[in-house]
ZALOZA-263120 format. One line per 8 residues: number of its first residue (from 1); for each residue x, y, z of N, C-alpha, C. Coordinates in Angstrom, 2 decimals, padded with zeros to 5 digits, always signed. Each point is the difference from the previous one (the first is absolute). Example, Ala and Ser with C-alpha at 12.3 -4.5 7.8 and 13.67 -1.06 7.14 Angstrom:
<nodes>
1	+013.19,-005.69,+007.80,-000.89,+001.19,+000.00,+000.90,+001.20,+000.00; -000.35,+001.05,-000.72,+000.82,+001.19,+000.06,-000.77,+001.09,+000.73
</nodes>
This chain:
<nodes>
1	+001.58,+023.79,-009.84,-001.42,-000.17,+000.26,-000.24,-001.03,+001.09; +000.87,-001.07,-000.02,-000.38,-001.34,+001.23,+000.19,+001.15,+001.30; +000.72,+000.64,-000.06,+000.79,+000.53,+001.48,-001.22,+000.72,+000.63; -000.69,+001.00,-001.58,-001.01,+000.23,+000.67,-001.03,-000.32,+000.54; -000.53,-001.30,-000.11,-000.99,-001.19,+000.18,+000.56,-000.57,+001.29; +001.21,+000.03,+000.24,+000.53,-000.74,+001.50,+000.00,+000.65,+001.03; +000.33,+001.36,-000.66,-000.15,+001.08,+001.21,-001.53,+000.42,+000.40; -000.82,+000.18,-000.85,-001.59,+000.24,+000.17,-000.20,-001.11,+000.44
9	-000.07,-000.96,-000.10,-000.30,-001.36,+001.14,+000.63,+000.05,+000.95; +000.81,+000.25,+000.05,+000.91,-000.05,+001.95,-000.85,+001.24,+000.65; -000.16,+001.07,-000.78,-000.65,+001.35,+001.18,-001.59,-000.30,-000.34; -000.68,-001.28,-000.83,-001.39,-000.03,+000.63,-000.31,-001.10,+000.92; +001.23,-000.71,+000.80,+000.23,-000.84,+000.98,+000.35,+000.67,+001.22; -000.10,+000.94,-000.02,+000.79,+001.22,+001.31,-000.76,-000.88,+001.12; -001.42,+000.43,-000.47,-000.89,+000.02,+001.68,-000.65,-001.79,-000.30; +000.77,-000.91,-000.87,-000.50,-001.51,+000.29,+000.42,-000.73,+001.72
17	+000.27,+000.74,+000.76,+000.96,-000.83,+001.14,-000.54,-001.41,-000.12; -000.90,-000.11,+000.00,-000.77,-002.03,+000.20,+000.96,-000.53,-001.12; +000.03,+000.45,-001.11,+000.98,-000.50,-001.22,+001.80,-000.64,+000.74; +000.21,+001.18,+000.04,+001.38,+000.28,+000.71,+000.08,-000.85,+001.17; -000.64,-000.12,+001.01,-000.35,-000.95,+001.43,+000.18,-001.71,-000.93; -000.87,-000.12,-000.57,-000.23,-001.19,-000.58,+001.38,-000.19,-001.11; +000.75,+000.95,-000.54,+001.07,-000.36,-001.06,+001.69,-000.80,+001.27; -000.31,+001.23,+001.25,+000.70,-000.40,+001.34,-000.30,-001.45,+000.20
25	-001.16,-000.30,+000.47,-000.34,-001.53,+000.33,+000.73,-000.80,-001.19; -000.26,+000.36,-000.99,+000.82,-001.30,-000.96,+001.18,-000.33,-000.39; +000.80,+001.49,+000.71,+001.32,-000.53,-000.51,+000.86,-000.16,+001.49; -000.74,+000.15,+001.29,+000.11,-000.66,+001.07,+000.48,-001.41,-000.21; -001.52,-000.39,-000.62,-000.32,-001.44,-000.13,+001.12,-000.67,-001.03; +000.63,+000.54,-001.09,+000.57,-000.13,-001.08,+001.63,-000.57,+001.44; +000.32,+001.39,+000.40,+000.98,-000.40,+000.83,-000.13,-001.09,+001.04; -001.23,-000.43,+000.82,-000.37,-001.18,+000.63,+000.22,-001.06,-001.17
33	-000.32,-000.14,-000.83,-000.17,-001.05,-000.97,+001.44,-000.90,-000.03; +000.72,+001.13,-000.40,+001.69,-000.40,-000.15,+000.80,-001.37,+001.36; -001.21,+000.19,+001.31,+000.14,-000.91,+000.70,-000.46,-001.23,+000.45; -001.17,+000.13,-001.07,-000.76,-001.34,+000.08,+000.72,-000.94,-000.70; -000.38,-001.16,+000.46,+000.76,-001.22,-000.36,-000.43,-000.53,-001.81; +001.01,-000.14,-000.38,-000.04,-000.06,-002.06,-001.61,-000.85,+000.15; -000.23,-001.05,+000.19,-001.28,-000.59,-000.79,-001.15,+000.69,+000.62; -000.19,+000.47,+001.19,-001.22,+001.23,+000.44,+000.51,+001.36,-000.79
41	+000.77,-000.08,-000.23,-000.06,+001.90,-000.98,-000.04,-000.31,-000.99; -000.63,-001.26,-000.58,-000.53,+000.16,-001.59,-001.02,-000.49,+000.46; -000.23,+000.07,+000.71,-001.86,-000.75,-000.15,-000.56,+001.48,+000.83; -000.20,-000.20,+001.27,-000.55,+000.52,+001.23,+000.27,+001.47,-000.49; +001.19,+000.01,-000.01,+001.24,+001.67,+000.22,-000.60,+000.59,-001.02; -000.21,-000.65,-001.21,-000.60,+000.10,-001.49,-000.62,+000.50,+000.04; -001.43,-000.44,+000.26,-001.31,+000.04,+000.03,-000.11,+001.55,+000.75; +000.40,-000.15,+001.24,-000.08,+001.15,+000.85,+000.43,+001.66,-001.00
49	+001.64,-000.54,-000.51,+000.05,+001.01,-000.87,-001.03,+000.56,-000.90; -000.67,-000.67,-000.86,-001.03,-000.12,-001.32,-000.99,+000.96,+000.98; -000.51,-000.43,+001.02,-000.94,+000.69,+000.86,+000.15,+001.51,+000.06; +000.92,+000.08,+000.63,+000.64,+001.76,-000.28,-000.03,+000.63,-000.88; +000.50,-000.87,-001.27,-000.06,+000.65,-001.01,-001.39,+000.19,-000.79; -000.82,-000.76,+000.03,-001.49,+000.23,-000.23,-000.90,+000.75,+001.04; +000.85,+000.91,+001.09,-000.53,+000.57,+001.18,+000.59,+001.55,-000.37; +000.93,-000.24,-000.85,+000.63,+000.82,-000.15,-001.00,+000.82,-001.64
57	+000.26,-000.65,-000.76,-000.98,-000.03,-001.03,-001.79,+000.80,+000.14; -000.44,-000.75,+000.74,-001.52,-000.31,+000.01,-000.02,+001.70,+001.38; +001.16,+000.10,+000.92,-000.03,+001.29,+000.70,+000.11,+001.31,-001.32; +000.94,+000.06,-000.84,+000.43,+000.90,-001.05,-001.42,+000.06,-000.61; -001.01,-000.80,-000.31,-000.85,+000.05,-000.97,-000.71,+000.38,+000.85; -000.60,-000.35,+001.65,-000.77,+000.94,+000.77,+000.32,+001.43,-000.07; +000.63,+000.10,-000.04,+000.73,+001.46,+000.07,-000.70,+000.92,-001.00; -000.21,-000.38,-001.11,+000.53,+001.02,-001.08,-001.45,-000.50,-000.64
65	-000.72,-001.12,+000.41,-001.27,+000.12,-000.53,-001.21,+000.76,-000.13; -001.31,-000.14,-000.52,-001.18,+000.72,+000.27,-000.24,+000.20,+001.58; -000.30,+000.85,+000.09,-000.54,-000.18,+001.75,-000.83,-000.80,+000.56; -001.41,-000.41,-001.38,-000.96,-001.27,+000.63,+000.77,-001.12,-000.10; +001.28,-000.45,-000.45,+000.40,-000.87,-000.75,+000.53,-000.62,+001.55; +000.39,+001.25,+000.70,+001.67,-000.33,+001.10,-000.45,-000.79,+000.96; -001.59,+000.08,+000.78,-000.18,-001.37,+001.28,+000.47,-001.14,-000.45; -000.59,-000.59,-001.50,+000.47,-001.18,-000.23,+000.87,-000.15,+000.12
73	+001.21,+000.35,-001.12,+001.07,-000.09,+000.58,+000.87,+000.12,+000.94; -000.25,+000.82,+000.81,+000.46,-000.25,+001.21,-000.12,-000.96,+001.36; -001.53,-000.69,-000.70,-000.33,-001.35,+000.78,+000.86,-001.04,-000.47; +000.37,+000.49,-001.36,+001.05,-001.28,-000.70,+001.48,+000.22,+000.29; +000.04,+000.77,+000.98,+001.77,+000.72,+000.37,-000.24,-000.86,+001.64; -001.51,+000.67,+000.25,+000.27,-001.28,+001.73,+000.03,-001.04,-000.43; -000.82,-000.50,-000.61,+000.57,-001.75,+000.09,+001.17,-000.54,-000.51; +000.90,+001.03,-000.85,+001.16,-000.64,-000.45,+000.52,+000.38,+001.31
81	+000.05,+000.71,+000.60,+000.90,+000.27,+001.11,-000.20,-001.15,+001.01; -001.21,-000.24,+000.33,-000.39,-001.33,+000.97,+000.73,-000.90,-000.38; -000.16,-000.38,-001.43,+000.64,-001.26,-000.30,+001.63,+000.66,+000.42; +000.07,+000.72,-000.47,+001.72,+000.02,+000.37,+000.37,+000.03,+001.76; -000.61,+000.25,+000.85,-000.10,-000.20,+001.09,-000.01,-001.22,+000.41; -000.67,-000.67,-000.34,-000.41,-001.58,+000.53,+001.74,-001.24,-000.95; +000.14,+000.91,-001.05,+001.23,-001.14,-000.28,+001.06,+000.65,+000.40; +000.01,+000.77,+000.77,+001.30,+001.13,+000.61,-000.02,-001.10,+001.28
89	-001.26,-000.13,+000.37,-000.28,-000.43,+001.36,+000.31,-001.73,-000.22; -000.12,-000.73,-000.85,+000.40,-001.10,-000.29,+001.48,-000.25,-000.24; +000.79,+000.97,-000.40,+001.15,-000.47,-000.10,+000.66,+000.57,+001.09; -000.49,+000.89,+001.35,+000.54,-000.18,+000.96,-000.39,-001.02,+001.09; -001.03,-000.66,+000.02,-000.86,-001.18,+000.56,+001.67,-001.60,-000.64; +000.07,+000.44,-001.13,+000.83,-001.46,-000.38,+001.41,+000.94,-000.14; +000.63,+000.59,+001.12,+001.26,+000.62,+000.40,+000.49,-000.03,-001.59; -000.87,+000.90,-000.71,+001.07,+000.25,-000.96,+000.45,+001.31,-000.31
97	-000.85,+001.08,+000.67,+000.68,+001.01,+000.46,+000.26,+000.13,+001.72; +000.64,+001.10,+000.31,+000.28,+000.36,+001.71,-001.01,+000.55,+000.53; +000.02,+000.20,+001.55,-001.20,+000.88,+000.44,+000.25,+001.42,-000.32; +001.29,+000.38,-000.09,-000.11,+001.49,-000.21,-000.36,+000.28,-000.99; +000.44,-001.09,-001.58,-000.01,+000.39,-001.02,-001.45,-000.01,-000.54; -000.97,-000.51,+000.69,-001.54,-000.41,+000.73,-000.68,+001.39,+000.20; +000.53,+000.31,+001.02,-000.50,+001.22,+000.72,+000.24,+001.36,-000.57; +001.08,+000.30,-000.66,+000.49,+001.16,-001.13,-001.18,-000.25,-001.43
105	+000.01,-000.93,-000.45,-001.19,+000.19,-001.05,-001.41,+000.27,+000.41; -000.34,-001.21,+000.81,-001.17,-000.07,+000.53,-000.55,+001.60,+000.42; +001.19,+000.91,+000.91,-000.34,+001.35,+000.06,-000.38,+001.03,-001.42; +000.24,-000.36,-000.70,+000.68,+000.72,-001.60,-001.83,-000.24,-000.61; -000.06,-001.61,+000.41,-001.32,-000.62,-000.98,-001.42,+001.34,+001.24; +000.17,-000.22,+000.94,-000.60,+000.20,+000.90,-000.56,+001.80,-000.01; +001.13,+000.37,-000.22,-000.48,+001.43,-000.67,+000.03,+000.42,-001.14; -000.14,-001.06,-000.92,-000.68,+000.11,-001.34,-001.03,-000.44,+000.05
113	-000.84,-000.68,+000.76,-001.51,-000.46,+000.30,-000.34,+001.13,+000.35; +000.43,+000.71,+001.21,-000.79,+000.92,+000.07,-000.23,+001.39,-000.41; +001.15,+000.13,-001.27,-000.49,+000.75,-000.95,-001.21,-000.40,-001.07; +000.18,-000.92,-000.39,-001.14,-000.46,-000.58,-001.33,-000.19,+000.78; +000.03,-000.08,+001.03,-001.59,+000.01,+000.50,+000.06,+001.52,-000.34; +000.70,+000.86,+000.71,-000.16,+001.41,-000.18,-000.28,+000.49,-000.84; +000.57,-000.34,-001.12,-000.63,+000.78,-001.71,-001.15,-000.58,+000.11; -000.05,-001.55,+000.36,-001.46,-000.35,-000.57,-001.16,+000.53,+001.04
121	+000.03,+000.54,+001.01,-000.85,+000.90,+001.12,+000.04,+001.41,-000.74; +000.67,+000.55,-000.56,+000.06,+001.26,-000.33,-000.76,-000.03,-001.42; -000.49,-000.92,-000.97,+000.31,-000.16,-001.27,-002.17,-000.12,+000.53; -000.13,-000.73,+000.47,-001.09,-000.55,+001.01,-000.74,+001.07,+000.69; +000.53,+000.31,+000.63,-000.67,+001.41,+000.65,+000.38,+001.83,-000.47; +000.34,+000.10,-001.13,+000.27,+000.98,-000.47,-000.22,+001.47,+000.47; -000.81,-000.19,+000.37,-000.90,+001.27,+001.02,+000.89,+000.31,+001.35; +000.96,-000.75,+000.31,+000.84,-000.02,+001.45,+001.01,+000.44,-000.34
129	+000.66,+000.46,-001.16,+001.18,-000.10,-000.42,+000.49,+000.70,-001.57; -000.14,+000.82,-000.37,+000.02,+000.64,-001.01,+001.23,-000.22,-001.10; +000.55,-000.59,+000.46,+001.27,-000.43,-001.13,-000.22,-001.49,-000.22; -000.23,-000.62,-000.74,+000.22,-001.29,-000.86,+000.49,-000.19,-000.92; +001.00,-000.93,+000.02,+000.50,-000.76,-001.12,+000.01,-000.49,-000.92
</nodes>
């Protein structure tokens, strides 16, 4: 019976890509982490993680919610993402990650923003766009 519950959840994730984009960003970051210096990857590295994972969370529950329910939440998926932007951007400001390793997320975060404006334009103007989420 679990198998069947794991498998019906994996094929009603088919068409999540923002899910999947955003599960990419974190274990990017998971592998960046491994190079931050020990007392910033329990604090900074930390924190950043927790972010994802409540981005990760609070995206799954946009997903699968009421339809009036989903702007909010998805206003609560940008700002976790901002915040994760701005301490992505702090711990390359205090060289504690590289520029590439900078520029590879930052791309990752960057087109997960603009999926989320996108659902939330589509979710918004419904009349433009006949499939919503």
């Amino acid at each position: 019976m679990a198998q069947f519950s794991t498998l019906s959840l994996s094929l009603s994730l088919v068409n999540a890509s923002i899910l999947q984009r955003i599960k990419e960003a974190y274990l990017l970051w998971v592998s960046i982490l491994d190079h931050v210096p020990k007392g910033q990857r329990h604090s900074i590295g930390a924190r950043i993680e927790n972010k994802f994972l409540d981005l990760l969370e609070l995206s799954y529950i946009a997903y699968f919610i009421e339809k009036d329910k989903k702007i909010e939440r998805i206003n609560q998926c940008i700002l976790d993402l901002d915040a994760i932007k701005f301490l992505i951007h702090i711990t390359w400001e205090g060289k504690l990650i590289s520029h590439k390793q900078y520029a590879e997320i930052g791309e990752k975060l960057k087109e997960i923003g603009k999926m989320f404006g996108g659902w939330r334009k589509n979710l918004e103007n419904p009349e433009k766009k006949n499939l919503a989420r």
